[in-house]
FIKE-372168 format. One line per field, with one value per residue: residue number from 1; x negated, y negated, z negated of N, C-alpha, C in turn. Coordinates in steps of 0.2 Angstrom, whole numbers, plus 5000, padded with zeros to 4 digits. Each point is the difference from the previous one (the first is absolute). Example, Ala and Ser with C-alpha at 12.3 -4.5 7.8 and 13.67 -1.06 7.14 Angstrom:
2
nr	1/2
neast	4934/5002
nnorth	5028/4995
nup	4961/5004
caeast	5004/4996
canorth	4994/4994
caup	5000/4999
ceast	4996/5004
cnorth	4994/4995
cup	5000/4997
***
This chain:
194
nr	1/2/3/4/5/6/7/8/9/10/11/12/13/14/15/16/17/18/19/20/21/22/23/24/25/26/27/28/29/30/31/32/33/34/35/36/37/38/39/40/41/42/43/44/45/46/47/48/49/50/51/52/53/54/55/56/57/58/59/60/61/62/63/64/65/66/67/68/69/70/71/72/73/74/75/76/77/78/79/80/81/82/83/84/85/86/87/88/89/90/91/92/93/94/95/96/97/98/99/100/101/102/103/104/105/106/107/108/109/110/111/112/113/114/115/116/117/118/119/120/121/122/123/124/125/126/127/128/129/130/131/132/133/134/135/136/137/138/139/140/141/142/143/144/145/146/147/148/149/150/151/152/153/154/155/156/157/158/159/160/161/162/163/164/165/166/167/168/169/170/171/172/173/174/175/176/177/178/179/180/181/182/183/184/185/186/187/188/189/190/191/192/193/194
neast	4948/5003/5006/5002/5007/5002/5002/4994/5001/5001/5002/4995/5002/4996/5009/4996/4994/4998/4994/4997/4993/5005/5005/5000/5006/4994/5004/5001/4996/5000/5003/5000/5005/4997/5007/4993/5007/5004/4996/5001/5007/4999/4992/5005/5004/4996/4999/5007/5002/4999/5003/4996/5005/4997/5005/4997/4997/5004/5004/4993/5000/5004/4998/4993/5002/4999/5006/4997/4999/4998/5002/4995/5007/4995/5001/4994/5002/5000/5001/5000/4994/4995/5004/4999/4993/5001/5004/4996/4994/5007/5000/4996/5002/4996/4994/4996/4998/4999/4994/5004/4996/5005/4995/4998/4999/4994/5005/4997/5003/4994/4999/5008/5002/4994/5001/5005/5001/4996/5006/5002/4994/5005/4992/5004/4996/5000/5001/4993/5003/4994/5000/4992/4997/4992/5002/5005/5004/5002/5004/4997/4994/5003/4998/5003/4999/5007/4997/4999/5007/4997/4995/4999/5006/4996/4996/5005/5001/4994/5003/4995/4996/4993/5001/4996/5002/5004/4996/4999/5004/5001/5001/4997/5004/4992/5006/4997/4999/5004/5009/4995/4999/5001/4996/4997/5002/5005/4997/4994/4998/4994/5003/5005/4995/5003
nnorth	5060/5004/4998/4996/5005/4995/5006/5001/4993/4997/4993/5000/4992/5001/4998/5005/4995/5000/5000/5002/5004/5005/5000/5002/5001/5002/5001/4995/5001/4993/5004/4996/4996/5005/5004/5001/5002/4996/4998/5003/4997/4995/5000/5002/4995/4996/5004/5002/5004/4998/4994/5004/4998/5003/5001/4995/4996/5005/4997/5001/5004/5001/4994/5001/5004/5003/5000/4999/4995/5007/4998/5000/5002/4998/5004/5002/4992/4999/5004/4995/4999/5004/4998/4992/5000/5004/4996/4996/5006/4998/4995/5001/5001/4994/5004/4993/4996/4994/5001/4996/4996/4998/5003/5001/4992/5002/5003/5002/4999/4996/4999/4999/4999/4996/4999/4997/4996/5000/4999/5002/4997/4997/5006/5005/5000/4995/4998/4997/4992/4997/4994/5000/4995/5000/5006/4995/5003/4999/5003/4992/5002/5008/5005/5005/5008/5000/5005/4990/5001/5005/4997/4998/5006/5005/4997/4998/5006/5000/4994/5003/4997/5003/4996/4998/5001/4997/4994/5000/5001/4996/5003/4995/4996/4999/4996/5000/4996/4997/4994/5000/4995/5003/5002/4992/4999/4997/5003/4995/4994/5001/5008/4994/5000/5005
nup	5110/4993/5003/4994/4999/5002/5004/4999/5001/4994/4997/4995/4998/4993/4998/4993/5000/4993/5004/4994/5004/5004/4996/5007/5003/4999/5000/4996/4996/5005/5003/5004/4993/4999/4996/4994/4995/5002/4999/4993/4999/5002/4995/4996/5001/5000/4993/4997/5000/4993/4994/4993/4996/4995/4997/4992/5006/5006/4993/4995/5005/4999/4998/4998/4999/5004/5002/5005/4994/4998/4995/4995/4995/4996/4999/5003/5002/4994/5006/5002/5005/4999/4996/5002/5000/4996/4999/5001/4997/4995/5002/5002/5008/5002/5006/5002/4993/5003/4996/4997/4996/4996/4995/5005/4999/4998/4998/5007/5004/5003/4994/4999/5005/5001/4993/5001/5005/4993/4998/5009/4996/4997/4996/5001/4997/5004/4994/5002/5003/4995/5000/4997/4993/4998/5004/5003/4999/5006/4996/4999/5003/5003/5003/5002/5001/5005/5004/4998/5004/5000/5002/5001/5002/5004/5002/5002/5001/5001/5001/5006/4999/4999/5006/5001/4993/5005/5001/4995/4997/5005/5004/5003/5007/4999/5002/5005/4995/5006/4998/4991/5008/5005/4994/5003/4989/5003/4993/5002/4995/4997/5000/4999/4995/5005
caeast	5002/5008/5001/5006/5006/5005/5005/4999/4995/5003/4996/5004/4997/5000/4999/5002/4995/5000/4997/4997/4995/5001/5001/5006/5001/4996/5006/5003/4991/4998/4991/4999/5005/5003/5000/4996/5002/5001/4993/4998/5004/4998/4995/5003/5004/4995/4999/5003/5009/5004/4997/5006/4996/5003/4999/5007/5006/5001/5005/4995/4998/5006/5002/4996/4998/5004/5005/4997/4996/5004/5000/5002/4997/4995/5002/4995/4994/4994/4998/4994/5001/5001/5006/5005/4999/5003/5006/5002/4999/5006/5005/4996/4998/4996/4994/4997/5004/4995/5003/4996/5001/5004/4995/4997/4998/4996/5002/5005/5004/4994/4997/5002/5001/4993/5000/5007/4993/4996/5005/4999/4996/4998/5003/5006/4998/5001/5006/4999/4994/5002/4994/4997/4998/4996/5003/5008/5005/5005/5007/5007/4999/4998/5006/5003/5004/5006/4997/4996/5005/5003/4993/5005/5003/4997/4995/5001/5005/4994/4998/4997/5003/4997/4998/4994/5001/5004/4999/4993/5002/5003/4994/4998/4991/5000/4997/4995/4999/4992/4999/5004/5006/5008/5004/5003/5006/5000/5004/5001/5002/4993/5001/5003/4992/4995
canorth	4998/5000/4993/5000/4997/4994/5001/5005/4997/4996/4997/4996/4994/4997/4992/4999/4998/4994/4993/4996/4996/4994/4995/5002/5005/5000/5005/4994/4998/4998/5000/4996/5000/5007/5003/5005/5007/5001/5001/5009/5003/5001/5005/5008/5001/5001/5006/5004/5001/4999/4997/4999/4994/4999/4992/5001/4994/5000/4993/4996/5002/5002/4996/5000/5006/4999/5004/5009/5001/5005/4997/5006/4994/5003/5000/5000/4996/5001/5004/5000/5001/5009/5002/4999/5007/5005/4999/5000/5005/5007/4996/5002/5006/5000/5005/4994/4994/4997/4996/4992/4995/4992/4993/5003/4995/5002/5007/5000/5006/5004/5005/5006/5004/5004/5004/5005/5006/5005/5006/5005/5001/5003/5007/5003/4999/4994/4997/4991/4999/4991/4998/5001/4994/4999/5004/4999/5002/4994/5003/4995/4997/5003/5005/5005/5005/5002/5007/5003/4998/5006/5000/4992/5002/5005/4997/4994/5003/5001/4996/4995/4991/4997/5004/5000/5008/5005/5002/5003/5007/5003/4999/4994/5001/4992/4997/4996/4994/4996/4995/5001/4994/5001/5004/4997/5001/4993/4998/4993/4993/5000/5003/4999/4996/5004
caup	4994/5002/4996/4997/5003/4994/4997/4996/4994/4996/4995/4993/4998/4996/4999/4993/4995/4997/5003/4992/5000/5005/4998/5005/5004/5003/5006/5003/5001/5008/5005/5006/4999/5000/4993/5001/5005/5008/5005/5001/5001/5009/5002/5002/5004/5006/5002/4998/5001/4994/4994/4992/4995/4994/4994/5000/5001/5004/5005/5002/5005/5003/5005/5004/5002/5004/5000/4998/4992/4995/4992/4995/4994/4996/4992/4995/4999/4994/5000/5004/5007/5000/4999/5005/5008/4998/4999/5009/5004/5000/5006/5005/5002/5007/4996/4996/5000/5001/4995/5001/4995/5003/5000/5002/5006/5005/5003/5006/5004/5006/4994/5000/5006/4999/4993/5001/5005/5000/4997/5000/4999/4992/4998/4999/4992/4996/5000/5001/5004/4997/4999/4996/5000/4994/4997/4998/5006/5003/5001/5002/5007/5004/5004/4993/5004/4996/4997/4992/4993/4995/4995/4997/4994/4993/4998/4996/4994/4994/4998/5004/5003/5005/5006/4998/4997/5004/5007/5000/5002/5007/5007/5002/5006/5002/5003/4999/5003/5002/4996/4995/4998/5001/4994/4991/4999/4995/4995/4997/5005/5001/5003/5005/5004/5005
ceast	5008/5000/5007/5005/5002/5007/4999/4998/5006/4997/5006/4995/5003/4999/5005/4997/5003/4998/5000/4996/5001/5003/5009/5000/4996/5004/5000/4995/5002/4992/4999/5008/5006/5001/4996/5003/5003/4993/4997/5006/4999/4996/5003/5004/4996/4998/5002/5008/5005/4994/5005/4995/5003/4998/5006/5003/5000/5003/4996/4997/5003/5002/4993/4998/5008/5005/4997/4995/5004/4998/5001/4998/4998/5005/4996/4992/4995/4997/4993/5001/5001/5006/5006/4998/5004/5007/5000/4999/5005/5003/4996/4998/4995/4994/4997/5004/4994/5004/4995/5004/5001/4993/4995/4997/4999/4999/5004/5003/4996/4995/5003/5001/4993/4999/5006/4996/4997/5005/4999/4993/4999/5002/5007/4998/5001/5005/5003/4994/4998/4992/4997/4995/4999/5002/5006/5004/5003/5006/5008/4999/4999/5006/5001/5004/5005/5000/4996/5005/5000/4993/5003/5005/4998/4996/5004/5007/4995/4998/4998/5002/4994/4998/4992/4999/5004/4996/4990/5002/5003/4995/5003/4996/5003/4999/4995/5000/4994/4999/5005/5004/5007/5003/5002/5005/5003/5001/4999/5001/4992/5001/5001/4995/4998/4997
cnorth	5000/4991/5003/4996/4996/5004/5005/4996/4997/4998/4997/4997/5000/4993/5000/4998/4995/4994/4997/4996/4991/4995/4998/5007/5003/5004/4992/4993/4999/5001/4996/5001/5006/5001/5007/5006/4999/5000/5007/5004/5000/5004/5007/5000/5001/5008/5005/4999/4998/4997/4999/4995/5001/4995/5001/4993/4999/4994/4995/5000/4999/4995/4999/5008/5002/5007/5010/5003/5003/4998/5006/4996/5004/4998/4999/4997/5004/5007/5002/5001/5007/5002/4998/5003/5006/4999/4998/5003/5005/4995/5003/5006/5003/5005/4995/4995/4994/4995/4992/4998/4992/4996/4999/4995/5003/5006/4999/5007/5005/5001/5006/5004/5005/5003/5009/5005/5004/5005/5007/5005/5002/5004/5001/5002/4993/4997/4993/5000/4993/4999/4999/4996/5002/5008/5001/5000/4993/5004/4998/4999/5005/5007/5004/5004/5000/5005/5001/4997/5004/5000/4991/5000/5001/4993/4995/5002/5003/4994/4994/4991/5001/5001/5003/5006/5006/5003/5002/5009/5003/4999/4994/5000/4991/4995/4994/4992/4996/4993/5003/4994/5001/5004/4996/5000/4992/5000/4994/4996/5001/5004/4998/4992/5005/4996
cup	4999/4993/4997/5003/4995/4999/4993/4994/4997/4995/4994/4999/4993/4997/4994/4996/4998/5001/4994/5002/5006/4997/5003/5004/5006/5009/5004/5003/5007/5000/5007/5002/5001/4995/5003/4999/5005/5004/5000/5004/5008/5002/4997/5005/5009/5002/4997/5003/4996/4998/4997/4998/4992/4995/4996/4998/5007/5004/5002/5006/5008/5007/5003/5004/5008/4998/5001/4997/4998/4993/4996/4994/4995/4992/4994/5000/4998/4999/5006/5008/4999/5000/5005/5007/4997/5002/5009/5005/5000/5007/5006/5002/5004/4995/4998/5000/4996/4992/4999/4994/5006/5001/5006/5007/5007/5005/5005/5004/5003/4994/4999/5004/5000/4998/5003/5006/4998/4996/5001/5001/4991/5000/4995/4992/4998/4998/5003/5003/4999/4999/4994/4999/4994/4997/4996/5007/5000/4998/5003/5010/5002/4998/4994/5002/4992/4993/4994/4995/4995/4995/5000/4995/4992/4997/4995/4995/4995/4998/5003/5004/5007/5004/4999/4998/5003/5007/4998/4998/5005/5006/5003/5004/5000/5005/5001/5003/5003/4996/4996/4995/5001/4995/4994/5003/4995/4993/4996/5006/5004/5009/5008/5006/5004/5004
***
């Protein structure tokens, strides 16, 4: 069984939400006293070569995140995750780049790793590789060949915000979970009772 090399992998943590419903910065949310995205930012960094992080309040981050955090700042909040992936997928050059939403407790390094192994096993028709729940793609927790920047383009120069809508018109091989705990994602106060 051929495994994936971390030099070929890179990742982008999305940390632009609004955190409406949380009420706070959910990026900044202590998990067993850890600012939560420093705590994903560990599990990329555990298994990729680079980790970007975009936002567009970077200064915010800055002092928890360690110095070889490459920062891309996001000009355009309000426009949605979809789009800040598009705009970070133009900084990146590795063939997969593991993408993660800030919010994500429960997610660890030897999830991903596991996950990342079965790489060079997805057909060359896929665009992604992400987990699937009720029939709704994970979009924010799992890999994405470089290679579908140009149906990303297209797709949101027509208009498109959602992942969802993007990724049921592309090939997707799923992966598969055995606890579909380690996918929550924190957006209230309720959330944060795992």
């Amino acid at each position: 069984m051929a495994f994936y090399s971390k030099s070929s992998l890179n990742a982008i943590i999305l940390a632009g939400g609004q955190s409406s419903r949380m009420g706070k910065d959910k990026a900044l949310l202590l998990i067993d006293g850890i600012p939560l995205l420093q705590k994903i930012y560990t599990v990329a960094s555990d298994c990729t070569q680079n980790v970007y992080v975009i936002s567009p309040w970077i200064e915010q981050y800055t002092s928890i995140l360690p110095q070889s955090c490459h920062f891309i700042r996001e000009n355009t909040p309000t426009h949605g995750p979809l789009v800040a992936f598009f705009l970070a997928l133009n900084h990146v050059e590795s063939d997969w780049i593991l993408l993660l939403a800030c919010d994500l407790p429960l997610l660890t390094s030897e999830i991903v790793q596991q996950w990342a192994n079965s790489l060079p096993g997805v057909p060359e028709t896929a665009i992604a590789y992400l987990p699937k729940q009720d029939d709704l793609w994970h979009p924010l927790c799992g890999f994405y060949r470089r290679c579908c920047l140009a149906s990303l383009e297209y797709f949101i120069k027509k208009g498109g915000r959602s992942f969802q809508g993007w990724l049921n018109q592309s090939t997707v091989q799923q992966i598969l979970v055995s606890d579909p705990r380690v996918l929550l994602n924190c957006n209230t106060p309720q959330d944060l009772l795992f």
